[in-house]
C-alpha positions in Angstrom: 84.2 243.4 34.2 87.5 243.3 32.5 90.3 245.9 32.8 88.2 248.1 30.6 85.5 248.7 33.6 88.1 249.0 36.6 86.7 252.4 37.4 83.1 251.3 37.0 83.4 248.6 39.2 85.0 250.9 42.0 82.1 253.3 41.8 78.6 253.0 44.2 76.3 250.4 43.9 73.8 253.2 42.6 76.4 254.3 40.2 76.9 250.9 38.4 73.1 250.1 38.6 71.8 253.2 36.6 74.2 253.0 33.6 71.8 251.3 31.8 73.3 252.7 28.4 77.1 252.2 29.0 77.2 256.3 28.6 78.9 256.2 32.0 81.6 253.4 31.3 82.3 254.9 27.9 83.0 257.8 29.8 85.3 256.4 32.3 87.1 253.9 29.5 88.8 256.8 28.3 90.9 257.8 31.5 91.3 253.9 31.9 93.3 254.4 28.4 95.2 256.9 30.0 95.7 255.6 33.2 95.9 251.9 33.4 97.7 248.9 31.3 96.4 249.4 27.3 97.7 247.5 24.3 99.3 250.1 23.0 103.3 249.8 23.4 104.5 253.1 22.0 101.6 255.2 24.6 101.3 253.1 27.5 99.6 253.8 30.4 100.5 255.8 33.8 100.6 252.7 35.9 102.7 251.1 33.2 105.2 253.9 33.0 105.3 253.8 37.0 105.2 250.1 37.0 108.5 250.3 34.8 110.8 252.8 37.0 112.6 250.2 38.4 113.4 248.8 35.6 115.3 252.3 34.7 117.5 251.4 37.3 118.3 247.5 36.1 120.8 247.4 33.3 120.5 243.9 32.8 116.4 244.1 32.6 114.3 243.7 36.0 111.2 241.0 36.3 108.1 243.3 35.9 105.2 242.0 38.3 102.6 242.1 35.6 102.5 240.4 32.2 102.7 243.7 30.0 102.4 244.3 26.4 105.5 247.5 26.9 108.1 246.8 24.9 111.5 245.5 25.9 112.9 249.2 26.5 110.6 249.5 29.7 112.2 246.1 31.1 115.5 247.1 31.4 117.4 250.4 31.7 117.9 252.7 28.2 121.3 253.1 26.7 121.4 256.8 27.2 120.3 255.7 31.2 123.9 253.4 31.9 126.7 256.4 31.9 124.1 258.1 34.9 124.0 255.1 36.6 127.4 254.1 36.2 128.2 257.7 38.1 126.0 255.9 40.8 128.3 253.2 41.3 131.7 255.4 41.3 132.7 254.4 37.6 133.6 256.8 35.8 135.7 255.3 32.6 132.2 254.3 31.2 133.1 256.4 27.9 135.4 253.2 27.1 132.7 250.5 26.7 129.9 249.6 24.6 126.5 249.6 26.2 126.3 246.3 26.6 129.6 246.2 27.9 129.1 248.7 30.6 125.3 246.8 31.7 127.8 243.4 32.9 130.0 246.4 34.3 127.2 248.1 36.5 125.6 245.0 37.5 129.0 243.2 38.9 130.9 246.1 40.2 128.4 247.5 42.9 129.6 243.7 45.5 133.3 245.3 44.9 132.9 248.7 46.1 133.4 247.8 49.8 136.8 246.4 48.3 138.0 249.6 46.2 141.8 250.2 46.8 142.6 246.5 47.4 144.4 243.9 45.5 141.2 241.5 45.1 139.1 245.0 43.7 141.9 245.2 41.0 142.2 241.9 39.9 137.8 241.5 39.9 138.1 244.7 38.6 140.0 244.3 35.4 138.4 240.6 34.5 135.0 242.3 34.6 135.7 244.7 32.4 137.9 243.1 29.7 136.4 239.1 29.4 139.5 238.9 27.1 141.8 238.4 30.2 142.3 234.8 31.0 144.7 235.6 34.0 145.6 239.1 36.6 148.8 238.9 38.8 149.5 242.2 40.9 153.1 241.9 42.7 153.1 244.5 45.1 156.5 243.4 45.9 158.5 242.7 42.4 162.2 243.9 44.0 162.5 241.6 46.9 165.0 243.7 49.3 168.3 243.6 50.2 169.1 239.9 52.5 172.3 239.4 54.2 173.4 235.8 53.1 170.7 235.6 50.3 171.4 238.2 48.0 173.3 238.3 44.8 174.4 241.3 43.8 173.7 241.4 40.2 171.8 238.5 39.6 168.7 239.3 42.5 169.5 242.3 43.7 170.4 245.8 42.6 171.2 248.7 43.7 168.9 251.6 42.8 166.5 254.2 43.9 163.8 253.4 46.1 160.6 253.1 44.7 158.2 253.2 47.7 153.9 252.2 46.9 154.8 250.7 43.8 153.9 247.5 42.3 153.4 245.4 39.0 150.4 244.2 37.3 150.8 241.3 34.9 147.7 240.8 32.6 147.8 237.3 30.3 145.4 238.0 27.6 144.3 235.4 24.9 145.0 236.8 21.6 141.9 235.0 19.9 139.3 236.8 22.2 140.1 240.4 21.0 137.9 241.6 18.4 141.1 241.9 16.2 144.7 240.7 16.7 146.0 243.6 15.0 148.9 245.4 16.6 147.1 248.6 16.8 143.8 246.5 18.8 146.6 245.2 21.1 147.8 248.8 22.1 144.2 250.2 22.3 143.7 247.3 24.6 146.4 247.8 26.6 145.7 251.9 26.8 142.4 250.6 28.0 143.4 248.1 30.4 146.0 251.3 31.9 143.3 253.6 32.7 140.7 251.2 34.3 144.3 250.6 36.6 144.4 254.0 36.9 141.0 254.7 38.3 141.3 251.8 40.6 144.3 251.9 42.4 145.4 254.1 45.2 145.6 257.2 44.4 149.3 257.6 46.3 150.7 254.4 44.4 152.6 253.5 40.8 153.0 250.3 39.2 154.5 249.1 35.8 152.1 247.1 33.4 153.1 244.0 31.7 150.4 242.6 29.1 150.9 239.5 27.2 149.5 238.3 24.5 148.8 234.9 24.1 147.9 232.5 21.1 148.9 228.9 21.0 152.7 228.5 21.5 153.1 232.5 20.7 153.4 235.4 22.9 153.8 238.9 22.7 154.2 241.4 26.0 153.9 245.1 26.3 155.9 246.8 28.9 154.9 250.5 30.6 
């Protein structure tokens, strides 16, 4: 029999023998609706929905084992799922990012976490988030110090205060990627672009931002 006698055929012998009038099969095809795979997307059945779970936890969509009639919200995790799991994975700035955004950002950022206060974290970090940035330099030593024989006062070298666990994070964006080229787009972009630093870097550490803006022989940087 088809899926529609699974429980029938799981019975006795004796049992499948004597339902000479289907009563018995009728009987049993309606926890089958209930239970197993049906055609129905919007109510489908327990082993469906349990089938699914992983899924839940897949923002990009997981493979299902079985060839089911669900529709494509049971392949891959909902929208109101990805700011949980983004908790899961320690990322917290989700409110900034689209849903479909933040699926590439869950998906690519759980191979970093081993890496999180690092140089190579930041840099991954920021080209996962924001496609828009063709290039990340982090200078973690911008000032080179004081050299007897090499320095220049004035030209190289100045005197100042010292500015210990501090570094510089240059960010080369092409202007034609962002959704608008705009002046207020670029400062929202930058704002953005701050914070993910923010939640990535050491939490002892400060750093100046330097963002240009790129298009053909034109460019534009923001300093803060």
């Amino acid at each position: 029999m088809g899926e529609s006698g699974r429980m029938l055929d799981s019975l006795p012998a004796i049992y499948r023998n004597t339902d000479t009038t289907g009563h018995l099969q009728r009987l049993l095809g309606v926890f089958e609706e209930v239970l197993f795979h049906n055609d129905e997307p919007a109510t489908p059945g327990i082993e469906q929905q349990i089938e699914a779970i992983p899924s839940f936890f897949s923002p990009l969509g997981h493979a299902l084992g079985h060839d089911l009639t669900a529709q494509d919200d049971y392949k891959r995790a909902p929208d109101r799922f990805l700011p949980w799991l983004a908790t899961w994975v320690a990322f917290t700035p989700h409110a900034l990012f689209s849903p479909e955004q933040l699926r590439v950002i869950i998906s690519g950022i759980v191979p970093l976490y081993s890496k999180r206060g690092t140089r190579d974290y930041l840099e991954t970090l920021l080209k996962l988030c924001f496609p828009e940035i063709r290039e990340v330099e982090i200078d973690d030593n911008p000032i080179p110090g004081f050299v007897i024989g090499q320095a220049k006062i004035g030209e190289d070298t100045l005197f100042g205060d010292e500015r210990p666990f501090w570094f510089r994070v240059n960010v080369d964006v092409q202007r034609q990627n962002l959704d608008s080229s705009t002046t207020e787009s670029e400062h929202e972009f930058q704002q953005q672009v701050r914070t993910i630093i923010d939640f990535a870097k050491p939490a002892h550490t400060d750093y100046e931002l330097r963002v240009y803006f790129s298009a053909r022989d034109i460019q534009t940087m923001y300093t803060t």
